[in-house]
Structure formats: C-alpha cells, structure tokens
C-alpha positions in Angstrom: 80.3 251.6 198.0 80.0 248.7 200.4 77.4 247.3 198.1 79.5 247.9 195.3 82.4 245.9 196.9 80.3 243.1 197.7 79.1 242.7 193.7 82.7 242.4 192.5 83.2 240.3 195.6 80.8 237.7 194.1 81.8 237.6 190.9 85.1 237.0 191.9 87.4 239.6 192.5 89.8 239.6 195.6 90.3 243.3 196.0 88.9 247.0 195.1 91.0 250.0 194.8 88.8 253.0 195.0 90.0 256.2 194.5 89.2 259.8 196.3 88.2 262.2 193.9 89.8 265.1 194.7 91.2 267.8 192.9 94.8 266.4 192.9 93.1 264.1 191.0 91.3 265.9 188.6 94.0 268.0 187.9 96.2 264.9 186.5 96.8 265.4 183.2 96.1 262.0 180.8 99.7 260.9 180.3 100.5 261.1 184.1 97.2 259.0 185.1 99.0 256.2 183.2 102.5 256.7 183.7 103.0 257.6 187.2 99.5 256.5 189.1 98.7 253.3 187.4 102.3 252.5 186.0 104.6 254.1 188.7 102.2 253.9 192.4 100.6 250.8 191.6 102.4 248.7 189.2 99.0 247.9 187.1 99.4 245.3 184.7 96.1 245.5 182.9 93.1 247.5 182.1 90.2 246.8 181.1 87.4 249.1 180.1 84.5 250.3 177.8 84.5 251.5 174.6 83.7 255.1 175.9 86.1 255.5 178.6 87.4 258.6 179.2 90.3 259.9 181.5 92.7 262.5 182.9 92.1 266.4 183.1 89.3 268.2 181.2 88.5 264.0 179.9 91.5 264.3 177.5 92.5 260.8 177.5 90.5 258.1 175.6 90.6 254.6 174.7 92.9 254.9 172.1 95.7 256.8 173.7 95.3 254.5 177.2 96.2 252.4 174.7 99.2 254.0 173.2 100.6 255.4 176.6 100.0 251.8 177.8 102.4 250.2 175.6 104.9 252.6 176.7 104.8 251.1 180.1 104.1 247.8 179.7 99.9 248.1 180.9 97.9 245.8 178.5 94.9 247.2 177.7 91.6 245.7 176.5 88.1 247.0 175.9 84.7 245.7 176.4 81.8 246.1 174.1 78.7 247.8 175.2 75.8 245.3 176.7 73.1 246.2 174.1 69.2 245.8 175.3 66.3 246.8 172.1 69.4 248.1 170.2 70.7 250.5 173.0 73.6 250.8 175.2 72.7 249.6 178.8 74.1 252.4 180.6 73.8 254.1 184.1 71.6 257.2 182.4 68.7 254.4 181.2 68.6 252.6 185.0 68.5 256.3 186.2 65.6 257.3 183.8 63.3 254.5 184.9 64.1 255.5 188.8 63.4 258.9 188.5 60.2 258.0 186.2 59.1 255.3 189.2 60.0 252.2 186.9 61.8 250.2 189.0 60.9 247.2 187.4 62.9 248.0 184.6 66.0 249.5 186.3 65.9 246.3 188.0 65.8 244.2 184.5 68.6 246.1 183.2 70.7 246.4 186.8 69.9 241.8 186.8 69.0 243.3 190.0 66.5 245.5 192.5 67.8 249.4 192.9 68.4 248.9 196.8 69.3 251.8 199.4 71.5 250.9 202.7 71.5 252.9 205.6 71.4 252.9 209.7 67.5 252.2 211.0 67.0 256.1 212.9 64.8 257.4 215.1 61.5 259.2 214.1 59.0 260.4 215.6 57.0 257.4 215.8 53.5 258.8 213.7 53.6 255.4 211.8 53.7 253.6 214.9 50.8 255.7 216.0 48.8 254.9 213.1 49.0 250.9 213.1 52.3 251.1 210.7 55.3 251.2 212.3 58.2 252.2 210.0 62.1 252.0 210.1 63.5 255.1 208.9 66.3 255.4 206.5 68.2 258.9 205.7 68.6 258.3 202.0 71.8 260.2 201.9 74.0 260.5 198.7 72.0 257.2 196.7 69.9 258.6 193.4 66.4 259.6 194.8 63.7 257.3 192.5 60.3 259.1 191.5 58.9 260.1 195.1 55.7 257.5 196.3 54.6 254.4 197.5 56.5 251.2 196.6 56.1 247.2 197.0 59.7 246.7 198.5 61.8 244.0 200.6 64.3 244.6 203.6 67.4 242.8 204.5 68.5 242.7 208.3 72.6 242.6 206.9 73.3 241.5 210.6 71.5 238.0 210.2 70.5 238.0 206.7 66.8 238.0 207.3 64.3 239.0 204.5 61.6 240.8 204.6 58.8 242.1 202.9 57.0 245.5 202.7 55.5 248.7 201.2 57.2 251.7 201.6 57.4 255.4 201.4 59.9 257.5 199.8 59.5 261.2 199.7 58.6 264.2 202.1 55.5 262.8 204.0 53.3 265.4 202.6 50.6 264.8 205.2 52.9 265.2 208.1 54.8 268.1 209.3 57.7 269.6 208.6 58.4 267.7 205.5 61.3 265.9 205.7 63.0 263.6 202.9 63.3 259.8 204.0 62.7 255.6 202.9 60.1 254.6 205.8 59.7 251.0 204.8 56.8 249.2 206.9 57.4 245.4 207.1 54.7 242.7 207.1 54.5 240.1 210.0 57.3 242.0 211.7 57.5 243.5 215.5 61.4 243.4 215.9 63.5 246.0 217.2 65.1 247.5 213.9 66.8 251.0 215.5 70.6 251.0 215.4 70.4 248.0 212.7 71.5 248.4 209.0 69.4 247.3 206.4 68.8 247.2 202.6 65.7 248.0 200.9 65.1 246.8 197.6 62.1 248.2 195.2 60.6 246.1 193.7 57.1 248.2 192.0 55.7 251.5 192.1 52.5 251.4 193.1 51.2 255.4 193.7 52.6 258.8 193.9 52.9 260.5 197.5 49.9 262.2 198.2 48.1 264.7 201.3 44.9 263.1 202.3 41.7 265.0 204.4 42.4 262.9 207.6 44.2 260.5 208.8 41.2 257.8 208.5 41.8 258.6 204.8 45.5 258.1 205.0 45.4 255.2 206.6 42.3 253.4 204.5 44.9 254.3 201.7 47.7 252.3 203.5 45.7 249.5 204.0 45.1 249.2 200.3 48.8 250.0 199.6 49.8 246.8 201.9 47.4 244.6 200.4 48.9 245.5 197.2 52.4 245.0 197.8 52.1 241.9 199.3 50.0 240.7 195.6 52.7 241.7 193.8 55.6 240.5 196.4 54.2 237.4 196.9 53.3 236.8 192.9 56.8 236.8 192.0 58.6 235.0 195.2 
C-alpha cells in the first residue's frame, strides 16, 4: 500500500482514499456505492476508470450504469482505454503470469518498473552469515510470491535512500531445516547493520530454481557462481 501511495504520489496526486474491504462493503448494492458513499459521504466529483470496471454487490454495477447513476448526482464519469502491448490488454493477470513463471524481466517491462517487496530486516538464524553470505531477511507477507529461486536483485535502505545490489533467495531454503518461506537478499560490498531497517528489494532476473545440494561446499560453490552472475547482469544494465 505504502508503495502504492508513493506511485500516485509522483505522478501527481495529493491524496489516496483507500478503502477497507469489509463485508459492509461488499454487501452495498451498485446504486448505493454511487449515491450514498461516493455522492452522499464523500462528495466525489469525478470518476475515472477502465473500460472493465465493475462495482457494487455480486459486481452488478458496470461502466455504463456508473454512468447513468452518475448523472443523477451530478459525478462525471470518464473511462480510460486499455494500455495495449502485442495486441493484448496489459493487465495485473499478465505481470502475475511472468512472476509466477520467474520472468521478471517482463513483469518489469509491463509494470515500467521492477516487481519490488518491502518489509522489516528480521532476525534469522544466521546460516548465511556462517557460510560467507550474510543475508537480510524479509517475511514476504501478503505481496504475490514470484516463481521460487535465485534472483539478480537490488535493495533500497528507505531510511537514507541507499542502493544496493545483490542475488537473492526466495523460497523455503530447501537445504536448511525446517523450511521456512522468506526473501534473503545477500548484498555486494555491504557489512552494515540492516536488522530493524526497512528495505525494498527489486528483481531484476531469474537466474536458477531453488535447489538441495550434497553439502554445503556444494551449496556454497553454487553461490559463488550465482553472485558472479548477478553482478554481470546488474552491472550490464546500470
């Protein structure tokens, strides 16, 4: 959401309104959504949207009668064709698709953007540190989980704006026990004190699919090569 806030932010807005989704809300029926929240609680003077908008209980409302119930209460409505990209929509299901199918690359083409995940640096239990690669670790919380595996990312320290670059894991850590879902992004040229801090990691390529190796001299012979690749492809496109 915060990220969210900051894009309208930039491209000039001077307020968000969200809304909690609860089931007062769901319940509202099309004509009240117009009349008495958007007309009635907050005096809304225009709406824009796309062509596929859809409102009220059960999605009963559409574009046509926003339109119609608009009039009624003096809301202006306008509509805004679909972006189109090799003849298709771009649309939140085709940036979802390449996540999920480790393409972030074109999710970010589509997005004009990187996919990024926010969050609080925690605690672990310090077997990157062990190993030569120390890691920040983000809980990945309610943001779409991308194909699980190794990626060529970069961090932002949002308290001083510092960037960074890195390779990082996303999954279950397969060769550590108990498995346990998190973003372990391992920064280059970095020793700082990143626990308590909030960052935001951006992906920038896939480069493998999580996987158990024999030993750790394997795992971390793997790592080695997984750095040296990020920082090819990182540094290629700076």
């Amino acid at each position: 959401l915060e990220q969210r806030q900051e894009l309208y932010l930039e491209a000039g807005a001077t307020a968000m309104l969200v809304f909690h989704f609860d089931g007062e809300l769901a319940g509202t029926s099309a004509e009240d959504f117009v009349k008495v929240l958007l007309a009635e609680h907050l005096g809304v003077a225009g709406v824009v949207t796309g062509e596929d908008f859809t409102f009220g209980k059960g999605r009963t409302g559409n574009r046509s009668m926003l339109e119609s119930l608009g009039r009624e209460v003096g809301i202006e409505c306008r509509t805004v064709a679909p972006v189109l990209d090799g003849g298709a929509p771009v649309s939140s299901s085709r940036i979802r698709d390449a996540l999920r199918e480790g393409n972030p690359q074109e999710a970010a083409r589509l997005l004009t953007r990187p996919f990024a995940i926010r969050g609080v640096v925690e605690h672990g239990d310090k077997r990157g540190r062990e190993i030569g690669y120390p890691t920040a670790n983000l809980a990945i919380e309610n943001y779409l989980r991308p194909r699980y595996g190794i990626y060529a990312v970069t961090g932002r320290l949002l308290a001083t704006g510092q960037e960074l670059l890195g390779a990082a894991n996303l999954g279950t850590r397969p060769q550590f026990d108990p498995p346990k879902e998190l973003l372990e992004p391992h920064f280059f040229d970095f020793d700082g004190d990143l626990y308590g801090q909030e960052i935001e990691v951006a992906f920038h390529h896939f480069l493998r699919p999580e996987a158990k190796f024999d030993n750790l001299e394997a795992l971390v012979a793997q790592m080695d090569k997984d750095c040296a690749d990020a920082k090819r492809l990182l540094t290629a496109h700076a």
